[in-house]
DOZADO-967466 format. One line per 5 residues: number of its first residue (from 1); their letters; for each residue x, y, z of N, C-alpha, C. Coordinates in steps of 0.2 Angstrom, whole numbers, plus 5000, padded with zeros to 4 digits. Layout:
NUM> a> X/Y/Z/X/Y/Z/X/Y/Z  ... $
END
This chain:
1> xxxxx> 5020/3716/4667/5015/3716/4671/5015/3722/4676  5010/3724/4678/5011/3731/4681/5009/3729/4689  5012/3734/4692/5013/3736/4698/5005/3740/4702  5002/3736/4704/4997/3740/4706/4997/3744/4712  4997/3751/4715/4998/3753/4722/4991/3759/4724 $
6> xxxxx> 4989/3758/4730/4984/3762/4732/4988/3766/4738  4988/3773/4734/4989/3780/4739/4982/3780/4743  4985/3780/4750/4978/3780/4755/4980/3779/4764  4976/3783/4763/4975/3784/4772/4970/3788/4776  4967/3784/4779/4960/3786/4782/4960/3792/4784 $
11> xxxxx> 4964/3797/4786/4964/3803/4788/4966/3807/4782  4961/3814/4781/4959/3818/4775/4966/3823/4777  4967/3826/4772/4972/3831/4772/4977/3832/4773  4981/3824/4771/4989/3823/4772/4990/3823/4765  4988/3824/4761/4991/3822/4754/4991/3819/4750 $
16> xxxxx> 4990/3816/4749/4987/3810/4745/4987/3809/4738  4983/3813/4735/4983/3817/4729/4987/3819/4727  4992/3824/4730/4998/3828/4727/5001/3825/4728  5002/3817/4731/5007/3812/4731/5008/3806/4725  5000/3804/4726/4997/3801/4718/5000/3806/4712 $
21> xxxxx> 4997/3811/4709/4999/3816/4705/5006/3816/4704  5008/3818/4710/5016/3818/4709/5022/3812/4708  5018/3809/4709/5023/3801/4709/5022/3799/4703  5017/3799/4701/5015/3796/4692/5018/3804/4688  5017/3808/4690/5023/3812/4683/5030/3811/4686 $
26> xxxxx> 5032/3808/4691/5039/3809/4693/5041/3802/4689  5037/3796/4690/5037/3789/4686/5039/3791/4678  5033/3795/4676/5033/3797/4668/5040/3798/4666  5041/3803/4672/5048/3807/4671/5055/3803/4668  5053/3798/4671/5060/3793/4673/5061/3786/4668 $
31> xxxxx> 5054/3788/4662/5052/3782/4657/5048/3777/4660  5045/3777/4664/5038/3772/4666/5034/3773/4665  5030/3768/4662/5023/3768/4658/5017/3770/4665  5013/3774/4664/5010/3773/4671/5001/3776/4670  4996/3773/4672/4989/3775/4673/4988/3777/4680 $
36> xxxxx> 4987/3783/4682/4982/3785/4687/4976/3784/4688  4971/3782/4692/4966/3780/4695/4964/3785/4699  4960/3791/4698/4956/3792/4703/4948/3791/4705  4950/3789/4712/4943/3785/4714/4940/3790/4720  4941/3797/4721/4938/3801/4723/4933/3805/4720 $
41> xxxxx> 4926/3806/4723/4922/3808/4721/4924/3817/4718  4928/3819/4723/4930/3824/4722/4935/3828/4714  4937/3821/4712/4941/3824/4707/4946/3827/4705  4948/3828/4712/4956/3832/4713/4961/3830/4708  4962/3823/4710/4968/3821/4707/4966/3823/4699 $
46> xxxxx> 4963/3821/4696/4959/3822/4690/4961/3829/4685  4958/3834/4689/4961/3841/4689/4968/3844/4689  4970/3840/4695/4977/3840/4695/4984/3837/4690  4980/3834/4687/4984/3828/4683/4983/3833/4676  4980/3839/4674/4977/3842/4667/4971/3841/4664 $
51> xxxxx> 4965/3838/4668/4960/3837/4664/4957/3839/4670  4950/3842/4664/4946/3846/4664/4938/3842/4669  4941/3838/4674/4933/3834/4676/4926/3833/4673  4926/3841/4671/4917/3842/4669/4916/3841/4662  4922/3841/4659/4922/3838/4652/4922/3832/4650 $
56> xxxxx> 4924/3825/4655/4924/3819/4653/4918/3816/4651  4920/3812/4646/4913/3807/4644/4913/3801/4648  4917/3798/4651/4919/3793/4650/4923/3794/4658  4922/3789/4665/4925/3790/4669/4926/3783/4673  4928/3785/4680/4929/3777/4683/4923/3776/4686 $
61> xxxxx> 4917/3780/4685/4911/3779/4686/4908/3772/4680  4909/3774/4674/4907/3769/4670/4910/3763/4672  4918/3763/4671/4923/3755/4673/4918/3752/4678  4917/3756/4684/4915/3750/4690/4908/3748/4689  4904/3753/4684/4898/3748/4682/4898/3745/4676 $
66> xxxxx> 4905/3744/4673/4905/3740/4669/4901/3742/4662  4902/3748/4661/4896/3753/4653/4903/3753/4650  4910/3753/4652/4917/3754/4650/4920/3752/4650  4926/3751/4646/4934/3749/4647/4939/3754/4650  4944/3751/4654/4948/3755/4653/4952/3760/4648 $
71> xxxxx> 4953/3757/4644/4955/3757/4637/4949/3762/4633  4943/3763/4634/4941/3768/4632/4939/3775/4637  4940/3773/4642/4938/3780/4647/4944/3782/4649  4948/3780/4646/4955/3783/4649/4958/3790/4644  4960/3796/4646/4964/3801/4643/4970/3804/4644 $
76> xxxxx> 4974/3809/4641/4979/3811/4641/4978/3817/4643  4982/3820/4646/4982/3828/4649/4988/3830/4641  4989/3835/4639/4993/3840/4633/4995/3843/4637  4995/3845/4645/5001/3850/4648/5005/3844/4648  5004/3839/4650/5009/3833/4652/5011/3830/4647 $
81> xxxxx> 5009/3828/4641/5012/3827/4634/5016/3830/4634  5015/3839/4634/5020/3844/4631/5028/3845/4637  5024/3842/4643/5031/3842/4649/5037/3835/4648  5033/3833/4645/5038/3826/4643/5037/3820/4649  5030/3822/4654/5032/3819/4658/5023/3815/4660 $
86> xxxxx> 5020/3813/4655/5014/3810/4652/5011/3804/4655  5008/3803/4659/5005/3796/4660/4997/3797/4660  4994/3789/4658/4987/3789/4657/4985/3792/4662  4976/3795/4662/4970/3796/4667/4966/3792/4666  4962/3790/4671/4957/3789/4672/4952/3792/4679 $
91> xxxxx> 4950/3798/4674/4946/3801/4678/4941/3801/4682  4939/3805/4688/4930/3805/4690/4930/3812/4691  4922/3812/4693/4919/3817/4693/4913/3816/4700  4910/3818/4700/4903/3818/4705/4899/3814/4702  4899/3811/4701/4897/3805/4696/4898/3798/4702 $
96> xxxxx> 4903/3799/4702/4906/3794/4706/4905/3793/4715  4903/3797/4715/4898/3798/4724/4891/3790/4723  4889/3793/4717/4884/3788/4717/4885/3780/4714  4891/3778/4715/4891/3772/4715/4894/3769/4721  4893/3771/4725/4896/3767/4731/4886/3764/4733 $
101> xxxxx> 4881/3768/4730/4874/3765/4731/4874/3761/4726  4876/3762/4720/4872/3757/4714/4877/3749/4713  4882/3751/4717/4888/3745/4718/4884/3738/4724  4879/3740/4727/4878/3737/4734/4875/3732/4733  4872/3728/4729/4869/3723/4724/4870/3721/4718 $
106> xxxxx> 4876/3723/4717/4881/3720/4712/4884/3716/4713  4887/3710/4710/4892/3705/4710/4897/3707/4710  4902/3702/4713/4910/3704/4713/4912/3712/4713  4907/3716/4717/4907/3723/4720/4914/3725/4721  4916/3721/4724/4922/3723/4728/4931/3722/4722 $
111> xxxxx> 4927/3719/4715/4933/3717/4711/4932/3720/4705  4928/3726/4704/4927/3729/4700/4934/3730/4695  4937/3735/4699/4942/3737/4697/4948/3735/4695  4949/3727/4698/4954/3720/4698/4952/3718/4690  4946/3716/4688/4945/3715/4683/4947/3719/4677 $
116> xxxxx> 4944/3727/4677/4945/3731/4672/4952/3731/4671  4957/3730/4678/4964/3731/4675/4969/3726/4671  4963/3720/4672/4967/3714/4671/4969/3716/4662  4963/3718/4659/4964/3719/4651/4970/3722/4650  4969/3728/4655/4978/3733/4650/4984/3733/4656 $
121> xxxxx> 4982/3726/4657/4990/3726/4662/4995/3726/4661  4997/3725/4654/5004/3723/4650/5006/3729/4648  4999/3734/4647/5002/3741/4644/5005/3747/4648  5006/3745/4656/5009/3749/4660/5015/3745/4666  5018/3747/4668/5022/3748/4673/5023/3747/4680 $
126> xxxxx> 5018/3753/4682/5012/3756/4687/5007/3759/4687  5004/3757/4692/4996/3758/4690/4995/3762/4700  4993/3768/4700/4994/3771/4707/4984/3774/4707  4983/3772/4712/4976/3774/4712/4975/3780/4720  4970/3785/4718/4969/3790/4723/4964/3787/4725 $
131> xxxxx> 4963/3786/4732/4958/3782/4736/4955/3790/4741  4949/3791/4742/4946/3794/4746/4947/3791/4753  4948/3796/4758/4950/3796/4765/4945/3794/4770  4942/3787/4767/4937/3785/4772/4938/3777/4770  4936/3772/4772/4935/3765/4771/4927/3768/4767 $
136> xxxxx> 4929/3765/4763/4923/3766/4756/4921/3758/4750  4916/3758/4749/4915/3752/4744/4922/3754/4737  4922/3761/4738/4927/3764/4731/4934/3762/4734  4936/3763/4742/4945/3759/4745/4943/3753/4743  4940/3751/4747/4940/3743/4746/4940/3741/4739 $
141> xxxxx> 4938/3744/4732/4938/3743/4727/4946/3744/4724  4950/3748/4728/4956/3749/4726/4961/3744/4730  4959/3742/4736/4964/3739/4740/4963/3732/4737  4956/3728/4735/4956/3723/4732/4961/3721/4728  4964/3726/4723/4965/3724/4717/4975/3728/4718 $
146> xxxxx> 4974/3730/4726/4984/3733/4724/4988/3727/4726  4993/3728/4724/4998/3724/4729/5002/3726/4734  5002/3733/4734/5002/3736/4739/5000/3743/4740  5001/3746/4746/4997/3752/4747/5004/3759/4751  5002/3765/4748/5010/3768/4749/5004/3773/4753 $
151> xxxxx> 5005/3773/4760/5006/3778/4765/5009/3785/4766  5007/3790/4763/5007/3797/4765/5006/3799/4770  5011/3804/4773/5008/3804/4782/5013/3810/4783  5009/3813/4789/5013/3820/4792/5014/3818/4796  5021/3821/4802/5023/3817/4806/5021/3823/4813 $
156> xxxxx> 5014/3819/4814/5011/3825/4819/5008/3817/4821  5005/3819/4831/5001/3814/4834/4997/3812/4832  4992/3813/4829/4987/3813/4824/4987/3807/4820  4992/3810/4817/4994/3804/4811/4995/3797/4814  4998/3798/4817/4999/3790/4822/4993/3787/4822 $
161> xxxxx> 4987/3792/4824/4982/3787/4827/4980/3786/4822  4980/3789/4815/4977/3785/4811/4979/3780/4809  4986/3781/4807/4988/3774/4805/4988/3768/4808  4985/3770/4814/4984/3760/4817/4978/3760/4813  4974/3763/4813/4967/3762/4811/4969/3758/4804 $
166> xxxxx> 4974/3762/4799/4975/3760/4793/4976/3753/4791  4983/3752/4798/4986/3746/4796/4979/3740/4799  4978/3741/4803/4971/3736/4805/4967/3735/4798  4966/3740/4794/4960/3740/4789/4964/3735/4784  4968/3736/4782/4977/3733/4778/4976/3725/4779 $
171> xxxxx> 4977/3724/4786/4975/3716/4787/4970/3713/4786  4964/3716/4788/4956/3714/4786/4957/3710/4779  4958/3716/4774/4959/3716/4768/4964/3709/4767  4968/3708/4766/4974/3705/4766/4973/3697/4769  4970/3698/4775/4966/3691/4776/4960/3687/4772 $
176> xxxxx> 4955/3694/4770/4950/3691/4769/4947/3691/4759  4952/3696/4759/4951/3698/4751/4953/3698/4745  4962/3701/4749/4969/3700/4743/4975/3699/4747  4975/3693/4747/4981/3690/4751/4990/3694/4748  4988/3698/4741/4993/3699/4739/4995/3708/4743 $
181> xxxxx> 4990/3708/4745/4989/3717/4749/4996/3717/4753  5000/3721/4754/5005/3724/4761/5005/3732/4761  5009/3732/4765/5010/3740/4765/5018/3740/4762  5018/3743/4759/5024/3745/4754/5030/3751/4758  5025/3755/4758/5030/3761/4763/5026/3766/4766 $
186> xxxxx> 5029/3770/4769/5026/3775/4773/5032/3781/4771  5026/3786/4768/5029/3792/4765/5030/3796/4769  5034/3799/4772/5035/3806/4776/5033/3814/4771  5028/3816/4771/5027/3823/4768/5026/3828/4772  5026/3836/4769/5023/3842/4771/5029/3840/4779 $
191> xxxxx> 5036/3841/4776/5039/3839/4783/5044/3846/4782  5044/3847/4790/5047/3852/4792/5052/3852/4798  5059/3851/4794/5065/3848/4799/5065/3853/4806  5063/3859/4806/5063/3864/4810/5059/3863/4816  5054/3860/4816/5049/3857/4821/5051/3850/4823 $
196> xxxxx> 5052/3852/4830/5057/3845/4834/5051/3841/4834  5042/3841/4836/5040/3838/4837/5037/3831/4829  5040/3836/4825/5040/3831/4819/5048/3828/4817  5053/3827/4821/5058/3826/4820/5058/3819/4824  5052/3820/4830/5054/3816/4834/5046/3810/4832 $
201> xxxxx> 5042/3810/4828/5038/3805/4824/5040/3804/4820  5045/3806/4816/5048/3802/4810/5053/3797/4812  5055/3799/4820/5061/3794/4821/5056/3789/4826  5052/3789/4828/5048/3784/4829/5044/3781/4825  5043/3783/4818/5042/3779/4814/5046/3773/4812 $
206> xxxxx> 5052/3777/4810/5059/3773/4809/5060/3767/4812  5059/3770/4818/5060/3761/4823/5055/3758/4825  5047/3760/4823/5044/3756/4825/5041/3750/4816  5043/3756/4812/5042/3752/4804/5048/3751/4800  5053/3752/4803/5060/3750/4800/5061/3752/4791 $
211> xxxxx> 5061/3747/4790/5062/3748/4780/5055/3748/4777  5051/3748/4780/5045/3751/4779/5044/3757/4777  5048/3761/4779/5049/3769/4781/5051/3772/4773  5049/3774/4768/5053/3777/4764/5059/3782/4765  5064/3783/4762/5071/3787/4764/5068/3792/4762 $
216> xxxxx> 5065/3792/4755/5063/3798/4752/5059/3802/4757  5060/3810/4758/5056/3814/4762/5055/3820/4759  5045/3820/4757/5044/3826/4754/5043/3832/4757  5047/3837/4758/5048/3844/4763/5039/3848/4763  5039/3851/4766/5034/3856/4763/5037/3862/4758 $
221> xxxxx> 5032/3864/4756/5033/3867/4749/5028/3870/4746  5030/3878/4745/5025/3881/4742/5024/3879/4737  5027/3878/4731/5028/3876/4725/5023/3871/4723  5021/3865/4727/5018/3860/4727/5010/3861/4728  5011/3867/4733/5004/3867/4736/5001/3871/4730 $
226> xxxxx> 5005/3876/4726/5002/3881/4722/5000/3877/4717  5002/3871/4710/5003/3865/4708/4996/3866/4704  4993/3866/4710/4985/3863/4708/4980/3867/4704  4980/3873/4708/4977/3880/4703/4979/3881/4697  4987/3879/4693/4986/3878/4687/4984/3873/4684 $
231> xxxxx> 4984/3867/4687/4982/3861/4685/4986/3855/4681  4993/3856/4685/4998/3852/4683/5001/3851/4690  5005/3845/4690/5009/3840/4697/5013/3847/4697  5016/3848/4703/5022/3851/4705/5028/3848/4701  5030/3843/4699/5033/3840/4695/5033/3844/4690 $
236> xxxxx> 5029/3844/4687/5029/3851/4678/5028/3857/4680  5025/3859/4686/5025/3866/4685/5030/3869/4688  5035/3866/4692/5041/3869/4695/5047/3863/4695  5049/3860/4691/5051/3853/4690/5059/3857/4694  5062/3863/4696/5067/3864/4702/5065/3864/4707 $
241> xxxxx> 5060/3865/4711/5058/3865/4717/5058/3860/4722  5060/3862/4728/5062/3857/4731/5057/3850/4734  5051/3851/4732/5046/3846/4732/5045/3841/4725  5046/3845/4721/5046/3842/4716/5054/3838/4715  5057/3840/4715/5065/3835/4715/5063/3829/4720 $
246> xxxxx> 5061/3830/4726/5061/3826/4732/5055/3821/4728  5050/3820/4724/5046/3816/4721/5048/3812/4716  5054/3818/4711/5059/3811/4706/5059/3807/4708  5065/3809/4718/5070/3807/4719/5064/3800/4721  5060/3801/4725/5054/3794/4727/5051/3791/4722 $
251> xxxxx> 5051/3792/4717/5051/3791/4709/5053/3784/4709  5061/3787/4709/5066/3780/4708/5066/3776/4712  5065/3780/4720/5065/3774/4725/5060/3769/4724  5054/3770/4722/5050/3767/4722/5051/3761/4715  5056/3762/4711/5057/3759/4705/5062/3754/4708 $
256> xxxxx> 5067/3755/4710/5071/3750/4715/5067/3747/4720  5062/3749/4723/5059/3745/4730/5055/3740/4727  5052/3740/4721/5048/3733/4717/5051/3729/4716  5058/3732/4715/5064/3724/4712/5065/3718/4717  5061/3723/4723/5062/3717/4729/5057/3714/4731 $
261> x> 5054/3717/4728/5046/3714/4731/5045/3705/4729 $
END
């Protein structure tokens, strides 16, 4: 039975994407069966993962109207086949902007995506979904159906603020929708030991969310940032660089943090 987790945080530009992308080749890497979900209209993840967005026939646009299965909108990237380090997609495009309108007088709106996954949930692992960085019909269609949700975060004031915002959105949910929703961890990325004022939000993270906190810490890194313009995870395109090791390494951790869940 698969592990369902939503990458998500209401503030845009932490990472998220290179976190999804990269966690699911790091998963592959390590022998887990695993399907990405991007549920941004923008199709970063999408792109990022090997596939070509404007080419899809078949998207997460179709599943949440219910025109498709997962099982048939889903594809495989060949850079990632050929890296050995391969997991399903399930892609969007600009297609998917317009279903946050067509979804509004539809049934069980909010369980779209719970449903489609229930068919192929034996065929995976992990199931890691990219969420758009606003409370949307498209999060709440992902928060509905995770068991939990892994927090990417810079360790800037900023971030703070948002995360109150998050974890309040987290318990909404969780009270009114999917009792089985928590927060899983909180990622430290794009971290730069050399700046004290990030040294000292990471150590208030620590004590204020204790084993919350993931160990793993993603550095910043050219490596990861460059990634995307080929159109493969930092994982394949520079599998030594120290962004990419650092994602194996949260790979695994996140392989032993389910054992306890």
């Amino acid at each position: 039975m698969a592990k369902i987790f939503c990458v998500a945080n209401q503030k845009g530009g932490v990472g998220k994407t290179t976190t999804t992308v990269n966690l699911a080749a790091g998963l592959a890497k390590i022998g887990q069966r695993v399907l990405m979900i991007d549920l941004d209209p923008q199709g970063n993840a999408t792109m990022g993962s090997g596939v070509d967005k404007r080419t899809l026939e078949l998207t997460i646009y179709d599943v949440l109207l219910e025109n498709a299965s997962i099982a048939e909108a889903r594809v495989k990237s060949d850079k990632l086949i050929a890296a050995g380090c391969s997991f399903d997609i399930l892609g969007a495009n600009r297609d998917l902007a317009g279903a946050e309108v067509e979804l509004v007088d539809v049934e069980r709106r909010e369980k779209r995506i719970k449903t489609a996954i229930e068919a192929v949930d034996s065929e995976y692992d992990f199931v890691l979904i990219d969420c758009p960085p606003s409370l949307s019909m498209l999060t709440l269609n992902g928060l509905c159906c995770a068991n939990g949700v892994i927090v990417p975060m810079q360790c800037e004031y900023f971030a703070l603020e948002g995360l109150t915002d998050l974890v309040n959105t987290i318990k909404q949910v969780h009270a009114n929708l999917n009792p089985d929703l928590q927060i899983i961890g909180l990622l430290r990325v794009m971290f730069d030991p050399r700046i004290t004022l990030q040294q000292q939000v990471s150590e208030q993270l620590k004590n204020h969310f204790g084993n919350k906190v993931f160990n793993t810490v993603i550095p910043r890194n050219v490596r990861l940032a460059e990634a995307p313009s080929y159109g493969v995870p930092g994982v394949v395109f520079d599998p030594s660089a120290r962004g990419s090791v650092a994602f194996v390494e949260f790979a695994a951790e996140m392989v032993e943090r389910i054992k306890t869940m």
